[in-house]
C-alpha positions as CSV (number, residue, x, y, z in Angstrom):
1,X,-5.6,-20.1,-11.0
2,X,-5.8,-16.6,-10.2
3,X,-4.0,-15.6,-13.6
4,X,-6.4,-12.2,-14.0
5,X,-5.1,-11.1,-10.1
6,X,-4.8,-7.5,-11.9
7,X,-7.9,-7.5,-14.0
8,X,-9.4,-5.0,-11.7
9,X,-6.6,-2.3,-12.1
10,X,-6.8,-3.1,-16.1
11,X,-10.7,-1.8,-16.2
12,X,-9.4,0.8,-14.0
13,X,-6.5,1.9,-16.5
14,X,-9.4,1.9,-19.0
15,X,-11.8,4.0,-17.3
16,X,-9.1,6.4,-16.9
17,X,-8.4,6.5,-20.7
18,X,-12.0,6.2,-21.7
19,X,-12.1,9.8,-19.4
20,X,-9.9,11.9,-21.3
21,X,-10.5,10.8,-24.6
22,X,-14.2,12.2,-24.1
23,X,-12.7,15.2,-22.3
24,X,-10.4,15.6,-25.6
25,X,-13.3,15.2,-28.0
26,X,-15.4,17.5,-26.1
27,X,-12.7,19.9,-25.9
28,X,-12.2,19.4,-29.8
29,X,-15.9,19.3,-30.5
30,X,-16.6,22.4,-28.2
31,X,-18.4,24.6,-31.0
32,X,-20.9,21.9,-31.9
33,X,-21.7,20.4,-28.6
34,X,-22.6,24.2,-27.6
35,X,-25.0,24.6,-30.2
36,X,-26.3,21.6,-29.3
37,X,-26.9,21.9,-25.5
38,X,-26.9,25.5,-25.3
39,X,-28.2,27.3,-28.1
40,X,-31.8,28.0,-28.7
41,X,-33.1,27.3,-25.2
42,X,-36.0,28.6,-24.8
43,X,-36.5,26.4,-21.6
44,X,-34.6,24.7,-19.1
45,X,-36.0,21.5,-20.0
46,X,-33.0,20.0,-22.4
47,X,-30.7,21.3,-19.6
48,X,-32.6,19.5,-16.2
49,X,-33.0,16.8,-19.3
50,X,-29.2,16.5,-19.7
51,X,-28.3,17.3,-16.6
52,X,-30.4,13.8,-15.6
53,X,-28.8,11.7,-17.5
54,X,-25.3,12.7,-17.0
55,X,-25.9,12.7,-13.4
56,X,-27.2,8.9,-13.5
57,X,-24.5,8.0,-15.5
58,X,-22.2,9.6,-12.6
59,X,-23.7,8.0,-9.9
60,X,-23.5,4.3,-11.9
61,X,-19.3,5.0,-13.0
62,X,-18.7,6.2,-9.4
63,X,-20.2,3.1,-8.1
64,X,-18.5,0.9,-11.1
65,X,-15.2,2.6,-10.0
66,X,-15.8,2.1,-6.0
67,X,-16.7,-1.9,-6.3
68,X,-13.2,-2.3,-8.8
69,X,-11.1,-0.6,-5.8
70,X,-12.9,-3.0,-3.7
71,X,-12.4,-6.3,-6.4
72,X,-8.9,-4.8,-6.3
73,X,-8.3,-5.8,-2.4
74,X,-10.0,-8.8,-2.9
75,X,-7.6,-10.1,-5.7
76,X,-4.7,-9.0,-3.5
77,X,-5.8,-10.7,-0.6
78,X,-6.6,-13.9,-1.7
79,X,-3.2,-14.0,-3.4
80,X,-1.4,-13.0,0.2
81,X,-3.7,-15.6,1.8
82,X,-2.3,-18.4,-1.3
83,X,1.1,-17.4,-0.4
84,X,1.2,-18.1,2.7
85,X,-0.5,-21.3,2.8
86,X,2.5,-22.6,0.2
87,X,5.1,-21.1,2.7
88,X,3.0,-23.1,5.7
89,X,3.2,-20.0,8.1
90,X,1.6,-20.5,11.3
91,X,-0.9,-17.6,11.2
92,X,-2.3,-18.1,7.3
93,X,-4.1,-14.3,7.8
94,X,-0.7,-12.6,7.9
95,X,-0.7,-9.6,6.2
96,X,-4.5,-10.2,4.9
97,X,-7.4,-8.0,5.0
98,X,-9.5,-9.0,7.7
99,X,-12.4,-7.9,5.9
100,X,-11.8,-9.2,2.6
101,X,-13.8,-12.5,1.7
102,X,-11.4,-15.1,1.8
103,X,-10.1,-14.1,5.2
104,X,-13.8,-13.8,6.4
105,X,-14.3,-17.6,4.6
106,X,-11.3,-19.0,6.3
107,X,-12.5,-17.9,9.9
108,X,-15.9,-19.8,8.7
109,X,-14.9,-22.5,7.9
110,X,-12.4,-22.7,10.8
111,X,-15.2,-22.1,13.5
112,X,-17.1,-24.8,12.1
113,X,-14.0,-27.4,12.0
114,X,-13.5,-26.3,15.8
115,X,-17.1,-27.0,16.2
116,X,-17.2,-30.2,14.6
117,X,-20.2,-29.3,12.0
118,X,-20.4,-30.3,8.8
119,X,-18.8,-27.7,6.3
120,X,-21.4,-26.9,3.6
121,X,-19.5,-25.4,0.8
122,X,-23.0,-24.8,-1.0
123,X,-24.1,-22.3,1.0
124,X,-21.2,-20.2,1.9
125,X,-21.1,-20.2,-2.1
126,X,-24.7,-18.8,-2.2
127,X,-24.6,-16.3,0.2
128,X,-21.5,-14.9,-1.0
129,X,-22.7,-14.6,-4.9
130,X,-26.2,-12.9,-3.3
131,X,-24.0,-9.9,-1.4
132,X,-22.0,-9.5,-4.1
133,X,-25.0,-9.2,-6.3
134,X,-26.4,-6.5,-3.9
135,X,-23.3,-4.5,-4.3
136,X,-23.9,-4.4,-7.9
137,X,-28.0,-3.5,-8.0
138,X,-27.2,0.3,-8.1
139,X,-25.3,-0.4,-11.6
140,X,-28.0,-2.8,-12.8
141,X,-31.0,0.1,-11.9
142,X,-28.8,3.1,-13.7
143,X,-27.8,0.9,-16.7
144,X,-32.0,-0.6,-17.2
145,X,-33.1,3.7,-17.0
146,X,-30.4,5.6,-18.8
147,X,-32.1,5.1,-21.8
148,X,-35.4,5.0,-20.7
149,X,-34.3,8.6,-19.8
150,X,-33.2,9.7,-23.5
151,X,-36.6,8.2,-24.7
152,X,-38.0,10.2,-21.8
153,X,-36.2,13.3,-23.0
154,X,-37.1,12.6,-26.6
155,X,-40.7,12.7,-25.8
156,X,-41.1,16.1,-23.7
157,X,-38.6,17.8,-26.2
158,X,-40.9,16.5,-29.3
159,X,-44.3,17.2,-27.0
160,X,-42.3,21.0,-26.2
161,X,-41.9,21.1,-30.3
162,X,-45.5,20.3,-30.9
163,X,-46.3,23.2,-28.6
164,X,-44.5,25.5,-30.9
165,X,-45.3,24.3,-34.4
166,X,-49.0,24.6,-32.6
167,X,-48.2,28.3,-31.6
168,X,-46.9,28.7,-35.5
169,X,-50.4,27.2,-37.2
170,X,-52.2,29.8,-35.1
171,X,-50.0,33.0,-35.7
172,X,-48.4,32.3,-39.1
173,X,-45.3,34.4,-38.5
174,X,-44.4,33.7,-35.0
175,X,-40.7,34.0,-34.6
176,X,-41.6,32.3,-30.4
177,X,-43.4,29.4,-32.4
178,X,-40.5,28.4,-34.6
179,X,-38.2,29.0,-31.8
180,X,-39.7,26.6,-29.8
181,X,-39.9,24.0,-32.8
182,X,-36.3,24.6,-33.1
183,X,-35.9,23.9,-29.5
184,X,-37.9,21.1,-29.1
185,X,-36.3,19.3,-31.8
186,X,-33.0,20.7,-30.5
187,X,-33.3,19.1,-27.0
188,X,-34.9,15.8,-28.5
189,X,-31.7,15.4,-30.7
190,X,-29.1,16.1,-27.3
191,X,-31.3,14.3,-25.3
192,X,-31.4,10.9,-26.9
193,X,-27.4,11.5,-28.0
194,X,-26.6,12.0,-24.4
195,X,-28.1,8.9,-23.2
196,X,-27.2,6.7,-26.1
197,X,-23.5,7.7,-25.2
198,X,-23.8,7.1,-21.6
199,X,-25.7,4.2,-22.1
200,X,-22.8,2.3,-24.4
201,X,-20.0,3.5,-22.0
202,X,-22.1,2.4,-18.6
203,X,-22.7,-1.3,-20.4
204,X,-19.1,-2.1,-21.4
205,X,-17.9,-1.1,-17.8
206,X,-21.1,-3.0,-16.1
207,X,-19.9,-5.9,-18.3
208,X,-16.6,-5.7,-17.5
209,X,-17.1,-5.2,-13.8
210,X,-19.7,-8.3,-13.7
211,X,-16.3,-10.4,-15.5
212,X,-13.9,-9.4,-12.2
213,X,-16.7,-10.4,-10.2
214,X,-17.4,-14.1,-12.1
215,X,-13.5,-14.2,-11.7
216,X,-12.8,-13.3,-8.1
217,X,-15.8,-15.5,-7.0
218,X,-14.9,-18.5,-9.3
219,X,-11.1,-18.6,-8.0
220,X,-12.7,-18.2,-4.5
221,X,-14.7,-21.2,-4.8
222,X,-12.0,-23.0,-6.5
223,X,-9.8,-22.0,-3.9
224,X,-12.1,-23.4,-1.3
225,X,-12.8,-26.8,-2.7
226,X,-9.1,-27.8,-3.4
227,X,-7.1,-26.0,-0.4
228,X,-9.2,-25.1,2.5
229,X,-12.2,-28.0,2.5
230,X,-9.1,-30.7,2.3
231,X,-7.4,-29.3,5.0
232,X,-10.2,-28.1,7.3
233,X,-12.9,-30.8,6.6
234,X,-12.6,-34.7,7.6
235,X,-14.8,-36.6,4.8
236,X,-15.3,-40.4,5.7
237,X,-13.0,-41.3,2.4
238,X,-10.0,-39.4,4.2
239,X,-10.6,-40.6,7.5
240,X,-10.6,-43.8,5.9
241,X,-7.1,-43.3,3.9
242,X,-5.3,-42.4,6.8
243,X,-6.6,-45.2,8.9
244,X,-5.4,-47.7,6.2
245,X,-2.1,-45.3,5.9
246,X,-1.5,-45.9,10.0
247,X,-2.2,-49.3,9.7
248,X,0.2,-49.6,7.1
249,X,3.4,-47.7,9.2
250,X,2.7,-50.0,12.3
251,X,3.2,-53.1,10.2
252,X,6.4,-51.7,8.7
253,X,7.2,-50.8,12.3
254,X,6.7,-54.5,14.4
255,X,8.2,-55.9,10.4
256,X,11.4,-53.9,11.5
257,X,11.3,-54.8,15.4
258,X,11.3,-58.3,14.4
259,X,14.0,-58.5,11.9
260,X,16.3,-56.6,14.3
261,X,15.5,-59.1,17.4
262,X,16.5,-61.8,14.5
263,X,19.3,-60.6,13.8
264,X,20.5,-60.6,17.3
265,X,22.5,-64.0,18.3
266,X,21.1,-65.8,21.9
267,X,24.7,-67.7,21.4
268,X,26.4,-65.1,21.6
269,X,24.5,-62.8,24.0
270,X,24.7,-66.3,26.7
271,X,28.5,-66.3,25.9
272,X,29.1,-62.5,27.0
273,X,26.9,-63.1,30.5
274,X,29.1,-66.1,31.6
275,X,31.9,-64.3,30.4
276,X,31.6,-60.9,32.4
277,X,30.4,-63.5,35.8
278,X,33.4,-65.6,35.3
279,X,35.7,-62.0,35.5
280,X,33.8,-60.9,37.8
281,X,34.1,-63.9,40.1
282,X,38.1,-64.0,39.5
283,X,38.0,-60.5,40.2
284,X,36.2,-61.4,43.6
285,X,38.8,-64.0,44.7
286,X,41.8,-61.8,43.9
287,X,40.5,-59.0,46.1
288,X,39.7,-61.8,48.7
289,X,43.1,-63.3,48.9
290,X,44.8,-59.6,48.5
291,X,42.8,-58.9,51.8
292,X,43.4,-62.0,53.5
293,X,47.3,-61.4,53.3
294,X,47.4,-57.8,54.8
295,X,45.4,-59.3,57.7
296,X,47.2,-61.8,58.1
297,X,50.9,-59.0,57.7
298,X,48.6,-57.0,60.4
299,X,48.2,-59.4,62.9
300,X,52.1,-60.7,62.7
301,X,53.2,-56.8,63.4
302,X,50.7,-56.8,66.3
303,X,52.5,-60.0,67.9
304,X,55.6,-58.7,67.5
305,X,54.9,-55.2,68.9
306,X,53.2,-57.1,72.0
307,X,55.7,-59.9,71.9
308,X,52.7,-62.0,72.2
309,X,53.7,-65.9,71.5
310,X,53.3,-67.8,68.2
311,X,50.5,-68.8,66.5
């Protein structure tokens, strides 16, 4: 379990290298790529064309990038919050993002133990994989029109090159009509290239973003069912077990009582209390017979002091 805690930081690392190898081919493939997109514009449509695309595909990296940050936290939090239920700390959302899922889950399910209500792991399950579906529908809109966008470039470059080859038919040496043929087809061709590009580098992110997400949400619910429902929820079966478990201790407790009241010897117990009377009663009559003699010592020095007669 949670043996791809550092996936999100390895699509990360790619994005970042994905980045300046384009920036090093476009710096190497500067001469073509500016008669591509620049030269023989007659318009500004293969620019606001271009400039369309690119800016979608922006828009969907940024938001790929923001949600892998945030996939990031996640991982590390539900890795602090695993740690500390194997070290049994008292306060299992030490050091845990208080808005991450798990800790967010935990207080949940804690709420409803404290409650006593049934904890339906089904539904926390659902409702978790629709927001996290949510945070993805940006991606899913940019990645299902980027190349509806190159199609739609394609089309007003081709219907902005059928303009021109119609402005060559009528004047038969038009140098504006074969310009604009030239950059109609121009902008069709960096048009479609653009959003075929963007599209391929948008998908394998969106894919690999969607597989943190299966992962982070599968070793949540994992998570759930064999560490936090055990120890938060009371099922019949367990209350059962430990009932038979109690059961069990108390008969190996009276089992004990009894063979150490065995063991004991009434014999010998009766022996030691006549004993300890017996000195106790010799103990009496000594003191008794000591006291008798110094009153009887006291009451001779008293006749003789008052030379009293005998006895």
């Amino acid at each position: 379990m949670l043996a791809n805690r550092h996936m999100s930081q390895k699509i990360m690392l790619q994005m970042a290298v994905v980045a300046l190898l384009v920036i090093a081919l476009a710096f190497h493939f500067s001469d073509t790529l500016q008669q591509i997109y620049l030269s023989h514009q007659q318009t500004s449509a293969g620019l606001m064309l271009n400039g369309l695309i690119c800016l979608l595909f922006l828009i969907g990296m940024l938001r790929i990038l923001t949600l892998l940050v945030h996939y990031a936290r996640e991982e590390h939090s539900l890795v602090t919050f695993r740690r500390n239920m194997d070290q049994q700390r008292a306060n299992l959302l030490e050091e845990v993002d208080t808005h991450s899922m798990i800790a967010r889950r935990y207080e949940a399910m804690e709420s409803m133990q404290l409650q006593h209500a049934p904890i339906q792991h089904q539904v926390f399950a659902a409702t978790l994989l629709a927001n996290e579906n949510n945070r993805t529908a940006p991606i899913r809109f940019v990645h299902n029109i980027l190349i509806l966008c190159g199609v739609l470039g394609t089309i007003v470059s081709l219907s902005i090159a059928l303009v021109g080859a119609s402005s060559l038919l009528e004047q038969a040496v038009s140098s504006s009509g074969m310009g604009m043929v030239i950059h109609g087809m121009s902008t069709a061709l960096s048009t479609t290239m653009s959003a075929i590009v963007c599209y391929l580098i948008l998908a394998y992110f969106h894919a690999a973003l969607q597989g943190v997400q299966s992962r982070l949400l599968a070793d949540l619910e994992y998570f759930t069912s064999t560490r936090l429902l055990p120890r938060l929820q009371s099922s019949a079966t367990a209350v059962e077990s430990r009932a038979v478990e109690l059961v069990s201790q108390a008969q190996l407790l009276v089992q004990s009582l009894h063979d150490y009241f065995e063991a004991l010897n009434p014999d010998a117990i009766t022996q030691r209390i006549e004993a300890a009377a017996k000195a106790s009663e010799q103990q009496s009559q000594r003191q008794h017979a000591e006291l008798s003699a110094q009153l009887q010592q006291l009451a001779s020095l008293l006749r003789d002091g008052f030379r009293l007669p005998g006895a």
